[in-house]
Every structure is written in C-alpha cells, then in structure tokens.
C-alpha positions, 0 to 999 in steps of 0.5 A: 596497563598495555594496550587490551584488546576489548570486545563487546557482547553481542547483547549490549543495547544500542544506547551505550549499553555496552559491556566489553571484555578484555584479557592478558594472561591469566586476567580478565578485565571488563568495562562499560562502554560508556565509562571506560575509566572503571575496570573490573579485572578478575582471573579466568578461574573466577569468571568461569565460576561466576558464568557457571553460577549465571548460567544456573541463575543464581543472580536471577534475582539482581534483575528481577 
C-alpha cells in the first residue's frame, strides 16, 4: 500500500482514542490510532451510505 495520507477526527479522545481516516481513489481506508496495523477499507459510496444511516441514528443503539 502507497503511502496514505491519514487525518483524525476532531472527536477522538486524548487517550489514543483516535480514528483516522484516509483515502486514494475510489477507497477509503480507516484505522484506530492505537493499532494501525488493522485497517478497514470500504469505497466512498459505502461510506457516505454508512454516515447517511449514522447520521439519522440507526446504529445509536451500539453505544447505548
């Protein structure tokens, strides 16, 4: 894998808890901070998806 350009979210804790997210092309890749080594890499139709259903809280219950 080339070299990504990774950024954090604005709303990641202090302790590590960090989510990045980086893209190339058509892919989106996102990692935790604190174990980089596993990287979940989706296209952006997905994810905009994904926000769509987050955004209207249909996964609210995950952190409940």
């Amino acid at each position: 894998m080339h070299q990504l350009n990774w950024q954090k979210s604005s709303f990641s804790g202090t302790n590590a808890n960090c989510v990045e997210i980086a893209s190339a092309g058509e892919l989106v890749y996102i990692r935790e901070s604190d174990d980089p080594a596993h990287i979940v890499t989706t296209t952006r139709t997905k994810l905009h998806a994904w926000i769509r259903g987050a955004k209207a809280g249909e996964f609210d219950h995950f952190t409940a």
